[in-house]
C-alpha positions as CSV (number, residue, x, y, z in Angstrom):
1,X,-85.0,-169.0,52.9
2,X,-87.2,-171.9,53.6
3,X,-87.8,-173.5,56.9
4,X,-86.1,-176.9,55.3
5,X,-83.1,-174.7,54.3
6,X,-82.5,-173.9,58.1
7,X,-83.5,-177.2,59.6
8,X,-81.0,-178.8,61.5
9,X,-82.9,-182.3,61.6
10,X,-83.2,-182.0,57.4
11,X,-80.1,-184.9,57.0
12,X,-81.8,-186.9,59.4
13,X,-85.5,-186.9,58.8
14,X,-87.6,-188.5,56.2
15,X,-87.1,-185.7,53.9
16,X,-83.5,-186.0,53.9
17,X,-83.2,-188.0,50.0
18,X,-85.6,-184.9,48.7
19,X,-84.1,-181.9,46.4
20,X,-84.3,-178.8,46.8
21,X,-87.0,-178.4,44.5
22,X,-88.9,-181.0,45.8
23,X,-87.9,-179.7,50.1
24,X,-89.8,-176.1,48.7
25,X,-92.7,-178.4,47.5
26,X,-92.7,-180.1,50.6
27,X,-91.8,-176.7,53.0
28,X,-95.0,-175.3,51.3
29,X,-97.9,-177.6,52.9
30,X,-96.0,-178.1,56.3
31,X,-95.8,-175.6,59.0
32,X,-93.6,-174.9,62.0
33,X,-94.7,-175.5,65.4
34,X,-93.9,-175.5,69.6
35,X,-95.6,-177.5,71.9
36,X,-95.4,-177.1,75.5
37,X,-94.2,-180.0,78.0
38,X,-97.7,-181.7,78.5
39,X,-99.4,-180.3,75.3
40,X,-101.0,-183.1,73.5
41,X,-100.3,-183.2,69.6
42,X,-102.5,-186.2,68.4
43,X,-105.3,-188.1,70.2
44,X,-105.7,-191.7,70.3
45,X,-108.5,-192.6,68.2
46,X,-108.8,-189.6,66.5
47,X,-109.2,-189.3,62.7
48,X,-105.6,-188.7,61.2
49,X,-105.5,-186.0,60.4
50,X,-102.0,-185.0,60.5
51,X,-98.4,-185.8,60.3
52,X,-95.1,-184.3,61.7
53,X,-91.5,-184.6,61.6
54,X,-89.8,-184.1,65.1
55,X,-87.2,-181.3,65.3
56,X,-86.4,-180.4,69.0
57,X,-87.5,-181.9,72.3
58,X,-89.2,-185.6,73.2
59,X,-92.3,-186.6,73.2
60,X,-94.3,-189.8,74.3
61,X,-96.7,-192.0,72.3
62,X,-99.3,-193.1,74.5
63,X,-102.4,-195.5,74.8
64,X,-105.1,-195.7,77.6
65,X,-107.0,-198.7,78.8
66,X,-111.0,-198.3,79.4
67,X,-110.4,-197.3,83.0
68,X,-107.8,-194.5,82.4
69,X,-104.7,-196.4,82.5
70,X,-102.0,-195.0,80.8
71,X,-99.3,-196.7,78.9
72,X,-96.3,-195.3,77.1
73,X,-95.3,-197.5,74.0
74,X,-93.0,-195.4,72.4
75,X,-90.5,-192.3,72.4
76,X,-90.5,-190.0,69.4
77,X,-87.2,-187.8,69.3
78,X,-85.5,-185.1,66.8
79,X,-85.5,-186.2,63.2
80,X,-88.5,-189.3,64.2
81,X,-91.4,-188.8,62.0
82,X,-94.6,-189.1,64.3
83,X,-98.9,-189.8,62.8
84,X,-100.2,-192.2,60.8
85,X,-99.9,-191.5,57.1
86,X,-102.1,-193.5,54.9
87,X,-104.7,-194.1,57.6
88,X,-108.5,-193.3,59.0
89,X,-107.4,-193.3,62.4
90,X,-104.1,-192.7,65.0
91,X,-103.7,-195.8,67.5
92,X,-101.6,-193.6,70.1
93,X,-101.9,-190.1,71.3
94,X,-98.6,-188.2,71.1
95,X,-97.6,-185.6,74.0
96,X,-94.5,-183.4,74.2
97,X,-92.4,-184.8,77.2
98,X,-90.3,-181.6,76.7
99,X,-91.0,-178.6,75.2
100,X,-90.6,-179.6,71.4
101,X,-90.7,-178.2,68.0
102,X,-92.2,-179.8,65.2
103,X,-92.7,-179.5,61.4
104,X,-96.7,-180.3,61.1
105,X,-98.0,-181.6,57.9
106,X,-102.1,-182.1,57.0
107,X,-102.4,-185.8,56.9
108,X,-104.4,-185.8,53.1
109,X,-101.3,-183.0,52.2
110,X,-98.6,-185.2,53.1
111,X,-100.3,-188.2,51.5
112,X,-100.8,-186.6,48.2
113,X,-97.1,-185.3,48.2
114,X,-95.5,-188.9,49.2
115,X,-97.5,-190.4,46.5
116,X,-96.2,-188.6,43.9
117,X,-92.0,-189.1,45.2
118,X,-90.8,-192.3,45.7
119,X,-87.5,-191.3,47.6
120,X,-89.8,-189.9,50.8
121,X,-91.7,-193.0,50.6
122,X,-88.6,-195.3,50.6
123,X,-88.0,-193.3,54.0
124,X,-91.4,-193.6,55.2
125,X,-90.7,-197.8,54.9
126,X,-87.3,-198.1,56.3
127,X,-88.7,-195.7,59.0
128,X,-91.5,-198.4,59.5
129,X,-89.0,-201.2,59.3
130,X,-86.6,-200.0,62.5
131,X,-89.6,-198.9,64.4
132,X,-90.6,-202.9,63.9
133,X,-87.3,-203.7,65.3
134,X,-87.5,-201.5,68.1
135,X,-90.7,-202.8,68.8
136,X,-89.9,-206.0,69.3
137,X,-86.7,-205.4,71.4
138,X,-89.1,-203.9,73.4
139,X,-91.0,-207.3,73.9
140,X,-88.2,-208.8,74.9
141,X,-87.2,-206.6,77.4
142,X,-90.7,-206.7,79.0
143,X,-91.3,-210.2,78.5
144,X,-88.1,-211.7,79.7
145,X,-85.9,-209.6,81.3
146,X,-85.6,-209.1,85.4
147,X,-86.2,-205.4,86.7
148,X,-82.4,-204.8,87.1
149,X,-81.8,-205.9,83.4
150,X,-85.1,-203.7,82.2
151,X,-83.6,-200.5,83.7
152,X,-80.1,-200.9,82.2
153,X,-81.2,-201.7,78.7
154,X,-83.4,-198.8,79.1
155,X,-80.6,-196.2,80.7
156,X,-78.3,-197.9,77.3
157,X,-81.3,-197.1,75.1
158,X,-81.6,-193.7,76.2
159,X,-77.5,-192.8,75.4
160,X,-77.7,-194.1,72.3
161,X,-80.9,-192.6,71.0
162,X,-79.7,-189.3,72.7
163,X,-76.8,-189.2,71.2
164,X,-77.9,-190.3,67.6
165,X,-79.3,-186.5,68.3
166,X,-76.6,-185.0,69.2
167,X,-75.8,-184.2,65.4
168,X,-72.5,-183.2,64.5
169,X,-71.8,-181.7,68.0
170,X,-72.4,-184.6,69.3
171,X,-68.6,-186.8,70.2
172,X,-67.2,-189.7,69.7
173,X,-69.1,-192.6,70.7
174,X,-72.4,-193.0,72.8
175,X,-73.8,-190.0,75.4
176,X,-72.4,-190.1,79.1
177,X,-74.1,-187.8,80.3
178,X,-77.8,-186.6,79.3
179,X,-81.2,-185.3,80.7
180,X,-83.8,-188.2,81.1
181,X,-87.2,-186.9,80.1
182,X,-89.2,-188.8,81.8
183,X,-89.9,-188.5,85.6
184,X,-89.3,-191.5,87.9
185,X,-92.9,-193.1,87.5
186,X,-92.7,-192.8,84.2
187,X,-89.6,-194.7,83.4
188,X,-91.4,-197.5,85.7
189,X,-94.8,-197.0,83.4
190,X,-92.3,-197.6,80.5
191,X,-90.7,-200.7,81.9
192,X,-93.5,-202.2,84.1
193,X,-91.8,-201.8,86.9
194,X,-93.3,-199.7,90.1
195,X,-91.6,-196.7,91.0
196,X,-89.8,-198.2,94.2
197,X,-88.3,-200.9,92.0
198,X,-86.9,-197.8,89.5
199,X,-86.0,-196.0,92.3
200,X,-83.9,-198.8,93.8
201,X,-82.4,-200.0,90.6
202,X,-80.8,-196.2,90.3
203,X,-79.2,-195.6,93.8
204,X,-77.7,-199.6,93.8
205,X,-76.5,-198.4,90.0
206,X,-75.2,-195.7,91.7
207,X,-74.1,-197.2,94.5
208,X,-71.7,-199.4,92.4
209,X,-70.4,-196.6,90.6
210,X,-72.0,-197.7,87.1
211,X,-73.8,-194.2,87.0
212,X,-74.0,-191.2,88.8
213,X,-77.1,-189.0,89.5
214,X,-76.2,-185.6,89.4
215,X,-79.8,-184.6,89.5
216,X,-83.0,-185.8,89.8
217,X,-83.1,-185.6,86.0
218,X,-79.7,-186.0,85.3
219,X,-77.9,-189.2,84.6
220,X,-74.2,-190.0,83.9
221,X,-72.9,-193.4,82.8
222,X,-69.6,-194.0,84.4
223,X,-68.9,-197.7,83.8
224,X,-70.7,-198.4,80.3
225,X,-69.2,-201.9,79.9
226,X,-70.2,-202.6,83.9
227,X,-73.9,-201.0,82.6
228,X,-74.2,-203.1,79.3
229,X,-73.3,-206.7,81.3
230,X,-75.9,-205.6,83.7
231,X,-78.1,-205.1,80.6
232,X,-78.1,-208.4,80.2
């Protein structure tokens, strides 16, 4: 049995419109693979040299300003496919957020193999296509939104895409309750925002019964239609 036979991503990842012939080609030149909260998977600037699909666990895509600074611009979860195929160099270093698990592929392997079927390709550019969208959501919310609206849209952003992983556990309709995996500094990194504002955004959230904090980690949604006017 392959490791694409027991993969409980494989509907939802890039490989999903492959065969079975083609998923052994394919399980042949990738490799299974944990990283550690804080383990780095790809560095910024770096040559690309590989690819993976996500399987368990979150991790960040980062960039670093010539000072240090750094700046999380995206949020790879199970099923995302994270590197650069087709390209010299990676423009974001990746680290897990959570312990994850990860189905590696060489970067010239992967290339070779996408070249050659057009149905993992197709994936590859709708992949490419919602990742645009996301991305410029994500200028809006920076660019125009007040830090009350940012930290809704972002607690909104985090059911749904948490739930879109749920997989056929998951029930009906968005998460209410999850895990964040970031801290509180790094939701305000993500938004802008320092962590005061964050901070205060939550309890007065909480304070008017839109969400609940079980834990420091831990968020519940309680009013979602309250949450998504809020959202702006």
């Amino acid at each position: 049995m392959s490791s694409c036979d027991t993969c409980v991503v494989r509907n939802r990842a890039i490989c999903a419109g492959l065969d079975n012939a083609e998923l052994v080609t394919l399980n042949a030149i990738g490799r299974r693979r944990t990283i550690a909260a804080g383990e780095p998977l790809i560095w910024e600037d770096d040559d690309s040299l590989l690819v993976a699909n996500v399987i368990d666990g979150v991790l960040k895509l980062v960039t670093s300003t010539e000072d240090g600074r750094e700046q999380i611009v995206g949020v790879a979860y199970p099923s995302d496919f994270i590197g650069r195929p087709f390209g010299q160099t990676t423009k974001a270093s990746v680290v897990a957020l959570t312990e994850a698990k990860v189905c590696v592929f060489a970067r010239r392997d992967f290339d070779r193999f996408a070249g050659e079927h057009p149905a993992l390709e197709h994936k590859l550019l709708e992949r490419t296509l919602a990742e645009l969208d996301r991305t410029r959501s994500w200028m809006m919310l920076l660019g125009r939104k007040n830090a009350a609206e940012k930290v809704a849209t972002f607690l909104l952003e985090m059911a749904d895409r948490l739930d879109d992983n749920r997989g056929c556990q998951a029930a009906a309709g968005p998460a209410t309750r999850f895990a964040l995996p970031f801290s509180r500094q790094q939701v305000a990194d993500v938004l802008g925002l320092t962590i005061e504002t964050v901070s205060r955004q939550f309890s007065r959230l909480k304070a008017d019964r839109v969400i609940d904090l079980p834990s420091r980690r831990d968020v519940e949604i309680l009013d979602r239609r309250a949450l998504t006017a809020q959202a702006g």
